[in-house]
C-alpha positions in Angstrom: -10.4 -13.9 -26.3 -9.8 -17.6 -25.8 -12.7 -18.9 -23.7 -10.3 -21.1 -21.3 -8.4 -17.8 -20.9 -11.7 -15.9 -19.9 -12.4 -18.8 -17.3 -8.7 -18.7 -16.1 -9.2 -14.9 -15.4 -12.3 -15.1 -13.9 -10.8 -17.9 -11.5 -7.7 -15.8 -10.6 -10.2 -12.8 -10.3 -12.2 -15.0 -7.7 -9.4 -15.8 -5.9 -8.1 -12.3 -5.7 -11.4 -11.1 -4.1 -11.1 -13.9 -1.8 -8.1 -13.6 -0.4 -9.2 -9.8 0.0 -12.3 -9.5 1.4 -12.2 -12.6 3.7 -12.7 -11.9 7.0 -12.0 -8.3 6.2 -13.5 -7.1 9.3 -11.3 -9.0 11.8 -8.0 -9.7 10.0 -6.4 -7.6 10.4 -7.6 -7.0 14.3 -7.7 -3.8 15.5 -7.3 -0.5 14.1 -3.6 1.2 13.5 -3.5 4.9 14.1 -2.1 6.3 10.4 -4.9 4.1 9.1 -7.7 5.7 11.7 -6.4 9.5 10.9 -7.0 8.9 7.1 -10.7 8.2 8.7 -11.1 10.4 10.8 -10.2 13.5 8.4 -12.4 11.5 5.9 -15.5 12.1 8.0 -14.1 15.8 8.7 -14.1 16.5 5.1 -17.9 14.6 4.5 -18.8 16.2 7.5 -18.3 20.4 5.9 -17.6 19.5 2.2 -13.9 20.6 2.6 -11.9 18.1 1.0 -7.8 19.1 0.6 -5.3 18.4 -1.6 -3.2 17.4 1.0 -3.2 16.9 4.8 -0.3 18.2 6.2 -0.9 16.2 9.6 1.0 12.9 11.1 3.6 13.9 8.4 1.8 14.8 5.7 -0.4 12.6 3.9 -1.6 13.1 -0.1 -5.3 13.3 -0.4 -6.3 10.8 -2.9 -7.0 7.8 0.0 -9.4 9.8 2.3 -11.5 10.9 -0.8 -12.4 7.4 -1.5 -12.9 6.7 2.3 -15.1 9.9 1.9 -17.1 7.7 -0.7 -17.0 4.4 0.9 -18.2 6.2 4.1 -21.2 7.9 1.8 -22.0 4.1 0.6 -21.2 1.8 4.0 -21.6 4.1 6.5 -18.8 5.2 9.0 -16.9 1.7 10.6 -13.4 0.3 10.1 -14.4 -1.9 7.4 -15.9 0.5 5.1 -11.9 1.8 5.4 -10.5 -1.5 4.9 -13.0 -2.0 1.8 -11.5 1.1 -0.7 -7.8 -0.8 -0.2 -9.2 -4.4 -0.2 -11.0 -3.0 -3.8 -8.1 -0.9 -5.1 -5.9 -4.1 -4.7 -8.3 -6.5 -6.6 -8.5 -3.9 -9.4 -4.7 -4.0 -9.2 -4.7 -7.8 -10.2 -7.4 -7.0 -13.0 -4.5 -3.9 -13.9 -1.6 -6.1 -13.8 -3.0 -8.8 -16.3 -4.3 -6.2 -18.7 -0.6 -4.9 -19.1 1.6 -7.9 -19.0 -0.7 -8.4 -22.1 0.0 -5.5 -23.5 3.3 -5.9 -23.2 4.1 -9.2 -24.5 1.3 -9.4 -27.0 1.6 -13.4 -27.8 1.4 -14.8 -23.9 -1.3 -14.8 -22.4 0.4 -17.6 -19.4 2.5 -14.6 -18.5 -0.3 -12.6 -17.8 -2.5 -15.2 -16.5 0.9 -16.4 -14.4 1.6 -13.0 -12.7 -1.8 -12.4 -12.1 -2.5 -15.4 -10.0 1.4 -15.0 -8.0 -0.5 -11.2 -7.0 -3.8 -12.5 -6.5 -2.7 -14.6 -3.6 0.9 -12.6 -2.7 1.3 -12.2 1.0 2.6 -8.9 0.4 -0.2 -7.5 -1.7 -2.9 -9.0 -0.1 -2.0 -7.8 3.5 -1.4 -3.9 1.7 -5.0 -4.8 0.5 -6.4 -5.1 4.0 -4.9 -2.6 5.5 -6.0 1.0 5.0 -2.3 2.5 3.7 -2.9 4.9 1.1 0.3 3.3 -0.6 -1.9 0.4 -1.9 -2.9 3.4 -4.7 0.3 3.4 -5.7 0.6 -0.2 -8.0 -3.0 0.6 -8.6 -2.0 3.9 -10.9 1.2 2.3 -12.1 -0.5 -0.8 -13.6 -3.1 1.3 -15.3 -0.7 4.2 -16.5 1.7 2.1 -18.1 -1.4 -0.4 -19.7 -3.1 2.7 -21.4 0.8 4.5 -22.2 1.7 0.8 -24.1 -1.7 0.4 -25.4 -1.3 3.7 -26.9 1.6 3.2 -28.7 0.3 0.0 -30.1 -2.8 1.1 -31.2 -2.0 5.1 -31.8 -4.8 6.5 -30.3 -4.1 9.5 -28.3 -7.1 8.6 -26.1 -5.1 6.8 -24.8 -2.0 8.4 -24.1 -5.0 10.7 -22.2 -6.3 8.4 -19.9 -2.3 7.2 -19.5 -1.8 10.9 -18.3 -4.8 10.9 -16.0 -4.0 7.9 -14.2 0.1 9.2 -14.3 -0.7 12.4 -12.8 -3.6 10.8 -10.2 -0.3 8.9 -8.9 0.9 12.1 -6.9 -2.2 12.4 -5.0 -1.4 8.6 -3.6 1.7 7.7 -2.1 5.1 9.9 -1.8 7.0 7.4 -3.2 5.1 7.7 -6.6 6.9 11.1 -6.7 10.3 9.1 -8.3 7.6 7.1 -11.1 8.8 10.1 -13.9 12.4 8.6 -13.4 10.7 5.7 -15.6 9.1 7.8 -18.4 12.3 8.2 -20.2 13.2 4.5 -20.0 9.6 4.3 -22.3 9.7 7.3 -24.5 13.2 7.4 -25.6 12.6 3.8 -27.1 9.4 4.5 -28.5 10.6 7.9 -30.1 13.2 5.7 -32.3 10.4 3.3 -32.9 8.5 6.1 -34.5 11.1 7.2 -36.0 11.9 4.3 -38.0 8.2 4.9 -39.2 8.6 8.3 -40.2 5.7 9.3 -37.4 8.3 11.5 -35.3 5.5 14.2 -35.7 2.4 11.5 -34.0 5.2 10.6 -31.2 5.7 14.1 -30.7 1.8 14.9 -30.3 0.8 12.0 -28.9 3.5 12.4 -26.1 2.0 15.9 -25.7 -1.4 14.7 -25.1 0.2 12.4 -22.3 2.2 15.0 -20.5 -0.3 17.5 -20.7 -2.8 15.1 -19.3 -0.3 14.4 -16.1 0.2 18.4 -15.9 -3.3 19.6 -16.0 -4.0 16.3 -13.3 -0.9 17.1 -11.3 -1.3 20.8 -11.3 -3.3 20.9 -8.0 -0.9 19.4 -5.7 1.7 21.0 -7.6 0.5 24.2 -6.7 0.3 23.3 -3.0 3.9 22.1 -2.6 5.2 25.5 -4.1 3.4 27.3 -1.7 3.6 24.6 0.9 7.2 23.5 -0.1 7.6 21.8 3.5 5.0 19.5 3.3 7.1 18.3 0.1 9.9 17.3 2.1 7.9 16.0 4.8 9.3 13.2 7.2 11.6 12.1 4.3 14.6 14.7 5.5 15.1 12.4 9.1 15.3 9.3 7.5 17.4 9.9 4.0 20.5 8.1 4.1 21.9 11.6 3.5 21.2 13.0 6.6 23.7 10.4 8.1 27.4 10.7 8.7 28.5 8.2 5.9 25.5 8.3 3.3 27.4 6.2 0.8 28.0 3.2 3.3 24.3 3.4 4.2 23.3 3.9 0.7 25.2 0.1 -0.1 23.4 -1.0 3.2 20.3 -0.4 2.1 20.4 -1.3 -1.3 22.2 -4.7 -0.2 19.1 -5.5 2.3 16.5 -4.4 -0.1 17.3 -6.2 -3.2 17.7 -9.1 -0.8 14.3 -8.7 1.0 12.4 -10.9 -1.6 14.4 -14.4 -1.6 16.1 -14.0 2.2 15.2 -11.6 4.4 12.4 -9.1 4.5 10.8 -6.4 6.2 10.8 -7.2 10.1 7.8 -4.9 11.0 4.5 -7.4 11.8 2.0 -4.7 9.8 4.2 -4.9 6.6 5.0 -8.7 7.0 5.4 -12.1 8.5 8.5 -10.4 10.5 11.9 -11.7 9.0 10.4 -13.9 6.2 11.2 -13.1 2.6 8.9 -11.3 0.4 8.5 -14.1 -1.4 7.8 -17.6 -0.7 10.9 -19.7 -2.1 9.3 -21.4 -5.8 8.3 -17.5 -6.7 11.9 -16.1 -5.0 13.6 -18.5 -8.1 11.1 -18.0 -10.5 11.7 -13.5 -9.4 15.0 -14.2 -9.9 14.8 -16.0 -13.7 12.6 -13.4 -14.7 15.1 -10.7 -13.5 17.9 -13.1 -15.4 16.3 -13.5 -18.8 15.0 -9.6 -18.7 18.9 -8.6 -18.9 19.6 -11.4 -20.9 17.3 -9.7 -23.3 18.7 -6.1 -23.1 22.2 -7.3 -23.4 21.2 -9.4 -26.6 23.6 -7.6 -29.5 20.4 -8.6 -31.9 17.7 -6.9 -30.0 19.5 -3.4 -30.4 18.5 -3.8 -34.9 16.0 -1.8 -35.8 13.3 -4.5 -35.8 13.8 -5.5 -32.2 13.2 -2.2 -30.5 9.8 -2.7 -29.2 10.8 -5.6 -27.8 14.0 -4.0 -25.7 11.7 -1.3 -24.9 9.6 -3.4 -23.0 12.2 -4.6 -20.8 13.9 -1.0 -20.2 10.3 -0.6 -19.2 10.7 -3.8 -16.3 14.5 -3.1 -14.9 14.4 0.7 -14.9 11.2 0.1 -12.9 12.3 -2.0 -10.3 15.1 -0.2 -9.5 13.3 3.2 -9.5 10.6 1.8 -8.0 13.2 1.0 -5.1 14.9 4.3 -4.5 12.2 5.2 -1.7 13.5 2.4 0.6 17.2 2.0 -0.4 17.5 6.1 -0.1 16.4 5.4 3.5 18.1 4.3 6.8 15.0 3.9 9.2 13.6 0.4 9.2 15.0 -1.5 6.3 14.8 -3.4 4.2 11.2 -1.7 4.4 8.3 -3.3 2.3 5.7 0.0 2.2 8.1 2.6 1.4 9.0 0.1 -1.9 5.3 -0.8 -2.7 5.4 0.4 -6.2 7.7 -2.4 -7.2 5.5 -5.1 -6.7 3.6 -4.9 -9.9 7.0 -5.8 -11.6 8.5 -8.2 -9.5 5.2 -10.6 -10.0 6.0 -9.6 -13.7 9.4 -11.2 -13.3 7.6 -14.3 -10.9 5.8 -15.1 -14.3 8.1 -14.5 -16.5 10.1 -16.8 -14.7 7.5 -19.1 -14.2 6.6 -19.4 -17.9 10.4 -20.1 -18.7 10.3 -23.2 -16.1 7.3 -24.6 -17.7 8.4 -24.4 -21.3 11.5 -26.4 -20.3 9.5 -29.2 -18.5 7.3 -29.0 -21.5 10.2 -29.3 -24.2 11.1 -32.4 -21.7 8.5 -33.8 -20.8 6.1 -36.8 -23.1 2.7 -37.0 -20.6 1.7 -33.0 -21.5 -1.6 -33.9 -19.2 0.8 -35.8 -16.3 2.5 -31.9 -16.7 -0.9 -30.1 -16.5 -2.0 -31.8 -13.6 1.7 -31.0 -11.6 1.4 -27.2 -13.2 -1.9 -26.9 -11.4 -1.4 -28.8 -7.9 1.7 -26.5 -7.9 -0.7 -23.5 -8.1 -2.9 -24.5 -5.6 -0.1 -25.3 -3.2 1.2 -21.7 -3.3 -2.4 -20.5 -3.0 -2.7 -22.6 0.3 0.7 -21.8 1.8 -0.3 -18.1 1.3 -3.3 -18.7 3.0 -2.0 -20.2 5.6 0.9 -17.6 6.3 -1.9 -14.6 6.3 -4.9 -16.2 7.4 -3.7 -18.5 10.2 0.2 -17.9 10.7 0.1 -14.0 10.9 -3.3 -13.3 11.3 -3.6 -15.3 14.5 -0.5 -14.2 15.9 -0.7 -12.4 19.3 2.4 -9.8 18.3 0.0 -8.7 14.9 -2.7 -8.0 17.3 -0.4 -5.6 18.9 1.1 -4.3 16.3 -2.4 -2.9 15.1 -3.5 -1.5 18.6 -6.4 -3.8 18.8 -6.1 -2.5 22.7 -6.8 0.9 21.3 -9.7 -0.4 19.7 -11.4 -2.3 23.1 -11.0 1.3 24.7 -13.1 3.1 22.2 -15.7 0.1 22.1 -16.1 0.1 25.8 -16.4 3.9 25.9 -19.1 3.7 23.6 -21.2 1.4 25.1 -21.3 3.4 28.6 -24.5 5.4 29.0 -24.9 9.2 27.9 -24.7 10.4 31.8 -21.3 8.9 31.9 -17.8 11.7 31.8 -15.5 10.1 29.9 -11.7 10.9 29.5 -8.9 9.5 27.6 -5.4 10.2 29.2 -2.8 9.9 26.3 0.4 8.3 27.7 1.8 7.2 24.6 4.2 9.3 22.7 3.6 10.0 18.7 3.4 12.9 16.3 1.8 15.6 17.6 -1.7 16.0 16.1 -3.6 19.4 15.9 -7.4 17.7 16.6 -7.4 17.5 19.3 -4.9 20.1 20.6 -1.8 18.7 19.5 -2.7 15.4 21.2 -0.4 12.4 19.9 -1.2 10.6 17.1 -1.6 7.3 18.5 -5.7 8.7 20.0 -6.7 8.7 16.8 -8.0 5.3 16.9 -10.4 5.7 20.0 -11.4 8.7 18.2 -12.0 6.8 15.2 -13.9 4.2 17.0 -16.2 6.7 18.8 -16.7 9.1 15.7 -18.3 5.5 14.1 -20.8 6.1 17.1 -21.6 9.5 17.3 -20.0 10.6 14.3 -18.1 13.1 16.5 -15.9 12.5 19.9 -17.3 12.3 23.2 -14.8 12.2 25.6 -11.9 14.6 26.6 -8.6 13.9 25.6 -5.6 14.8 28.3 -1.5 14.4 28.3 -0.5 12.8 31.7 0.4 16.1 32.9 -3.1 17.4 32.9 -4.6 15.0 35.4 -5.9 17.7 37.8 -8.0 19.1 34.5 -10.7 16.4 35.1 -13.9 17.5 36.4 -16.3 15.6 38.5 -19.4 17.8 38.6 -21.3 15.2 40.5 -21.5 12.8 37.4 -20.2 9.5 36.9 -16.3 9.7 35.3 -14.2 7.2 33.7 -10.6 7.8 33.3 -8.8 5.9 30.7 -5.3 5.4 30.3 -3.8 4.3 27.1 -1.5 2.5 28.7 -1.8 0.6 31.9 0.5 3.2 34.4 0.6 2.4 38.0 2.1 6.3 38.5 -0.8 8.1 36.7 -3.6 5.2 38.7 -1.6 6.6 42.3 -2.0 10.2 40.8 -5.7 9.7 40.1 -6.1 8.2 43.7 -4.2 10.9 45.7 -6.5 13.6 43.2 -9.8 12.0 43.9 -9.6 9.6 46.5 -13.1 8.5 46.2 -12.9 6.5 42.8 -10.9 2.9 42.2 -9.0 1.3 39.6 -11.1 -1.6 37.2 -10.5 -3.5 34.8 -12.9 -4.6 32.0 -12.1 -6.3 28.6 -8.4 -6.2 28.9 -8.4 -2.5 29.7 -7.5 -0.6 32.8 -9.4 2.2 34.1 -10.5 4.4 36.9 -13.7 5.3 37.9 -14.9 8.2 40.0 
């Protein structure tokens, strides 16, 4: 490899860690509850060695993510960061991923690679799925790798690896749920490559090589497999309430949707605060045009009567490989209704649409380089273009979003100040949480909404196991004095439950510490 190419990476690498690991431990504040569940079962399962398949709770939840929060717990001990640390390192991995197959796939350009790379590296929407805690950030992560090892093994015909292709394929059900429509893409890949074979008389090494790779995702896959046929509705899951066919006109919602997702990246995108800077595009406007050349010249090429001779097929392949998967990799948020255009539930399209960014990028330059007689005046422009991006980026997580008063909310940081300050009360101290805020029930503790888990979270990091008891607003009179000190926490400031607590035990009053309402006994 070209040495300026290995400095290139290594800068684009730098950059990715960066923007990943910066201030990891306060941006994003708080601690959001599906992230804090994930936790919490993580130190369940390190806690008795019983690690599942699948945890059927707050929805259902596959069980790759809390393993590796099982690991980063064994390494870092038990906080929020050392959760925030297995997505902030899946996502840098992700960059490494996405670099190692654009190069796979268009063998002779390495500024595509190095391009859509550096457009990830410093994406707002990748970087805050990073920083987060979402299992869904494992989804790009096996994507990028599975499709690397699948093209590098029809390059290279080694059926290693079409093996390791398999293993990372079938590792992508234990991630996300919307992984589950990835095998619509496999025949957009073999199908091409079987003709390519054939052409080489090697029908016979397609056939066995594409055994190795679908044996691999079986024998991976079986697991989980197993569970959904005896568990078949934890397969189904929360997708049933939100499916555009569970509405009264599922073809109008179904144009809808599809209309607001495919216009999320240039004009208006996903308006929830923990998935993006509300209301803004996906992508910042120079990467929106260069999205949408790439998306151009990628049809451009399919449609192209000359790429369909023999000759050409690997090339047409390759971009069957980049539509098919972007409009697959779509179906989980245009098949929906709830909260669209929705930039999780389409999280496994991002590895492509930076594919198209550089593709579209590279075409721009070549045309200012075909046009332009100072090649160093270009450089220099190419370069303070770059660093402009990486800087507005910056800005728009770091400072615009990450400072912004609504994110803090939007990750119940309030949550978090509860849990902190019941920690730091002595031992002596009764301590109970009233849960006045409506969520999925949970079964620990007792069917208790979801949205406890993150004081839970925050006093398991303490103790490594809850202290305080956990009561619906209808169980006020279940609190017992027993001459000790109590603390009774609401989740939510409530003026009712406070008058209930005073007319219950009149000898206690209302305080307020750190933001946070409470009443002592």
């Amino acid at each position: 490899m070209d040495r300026k190419i290995i400095i290139s990476l290594i800068i684009i690498l730098s950059i990715a860690v960066f923007f990943r690991l910066y201030k990891l431990d306060s941006i994003p504040p708080g601690l959001y509850p599906d992230v804090a569940i994930n936790g919490n079962e993580a130190l369940e399962s390190l806690r008795t060695g019983k690690f599942k398949i699948f945890y059927p709770e707050n929805n259902g939840r596959e069980g790759l993510m809390m393993w590796l929060i099982v690991i980063s717990f064994s390494i870092f001990g038990v906080s929020i960061w050392s959760i925030k640390i297995v997505a902030a390192i899946t996502g840098i991995l992700t960059v490494l991923g996405l670099y190692l197959l654009i190069k796979e796939l268009f063998h002779n350009s390495e500024t595509i690679a190095l391009l859509s790379s550096f457009f990830l590296a410093v994406s707002f929407w990748h970087v805050n799925f990073s920083r987060i805690g979402f299992r869904a950030i494992l989804l790009p992560f096996v994507l990028v790798y599975s499709f690397y090892f699948l093209f590098r093994g029809f390059r290279r015909k080694h059926i290693l690896d079409f093996i390791i292709s398999g293993i990372f394929f079938g590792l992508g059900f234990y991630t996300y749920t919307s992984f589950r429509v990835a095998v619509l893409i496999l025949p957009f890949v073999l199908i091409p490559h079987f003709f390519i074979y054939k052409q080489e008389n090697s029908q016979k090494k397609f056939l066995l090589s594409i055994f190795y790779f679908l044996f691999s995702i079986f024998l991976v896959a079986l697991p989980i497999g197993l569970y959904f046929l005896q568990n078949p509705q934890d397969f189904i899951g929360r997708a049933t309430p939100i499916s555009i066919f569970s509405t009264k006109n599922p073809i109008g919602e179904f144009i809808k949707s599809l209309i607001l997702h495919l216009g999320m990246f240039n004009f208006y995108g996903d308006s929830n605060w923990r998935h993006n800077f509300s209301g803004s595009p996906i992508l910042p406007g120079s990467l929106g045009i260069f999205f949408l050349i790439g998306i151009f010249l990628s049809f451009k090429e399919i449609f192209k009567k000359s790429n369909y001779r023999k000759e050409n097929l690997q090339l047409l392949s390759i971009f069957y490989f980049l539509i098919s998967t972007f409009f697959i990799m779509l179906l989980p948020g245009i098949l929906t209704y709830e909260g669209i255009p929705h930039g999780l539930r389409t999280i496994g399209v991002i590895p492509v649409v930076y594919i198209f960014s550089g593709l579209g990028g590279w075409w721009v330059y070549e045309k200012f380089r075909q046009n332009t007689k100072n090649q160093k005046l270009l450089l220099v422009a190419c370069c303070l273009f770059l660093v402009a991006i990486s800087l507005s980026e910056f800005n728009k997580y770091f400072v615009k979003w990450g400072k912004n008063p609504v994110v803090r909310d939007a990750f119940s940081t309030d949550y978090v100040i509860i849990g902190n300050y019941l920690n730091s009360l002595p031992a002596e101290f009764q301590k109970y949480v009233i849960v006045n805020r409506s969520g999925v029930p949970v079964p620990f503790p007792d069917g208790i909404p979801m949205p406890v888990q993150t004081i839970m979270f925050i006093e398991n990091t303490k103790y490594g196991k809850t202290q305080s008891i956990y009561l619906l607003p209808e169980n006020l009179n279940q609190i017992k004095i027993n001459g000790r000190k109590t603390v009774v926490f609401p989740m939510r400031y409530d003026q009712n439950i406070f008058n209930q607590l005073q007319n219950l035990y009149p000898q206690g009053k209302i305080e307020k510490k750190n933001e946070i309402w409470f009443y002592e006994i």
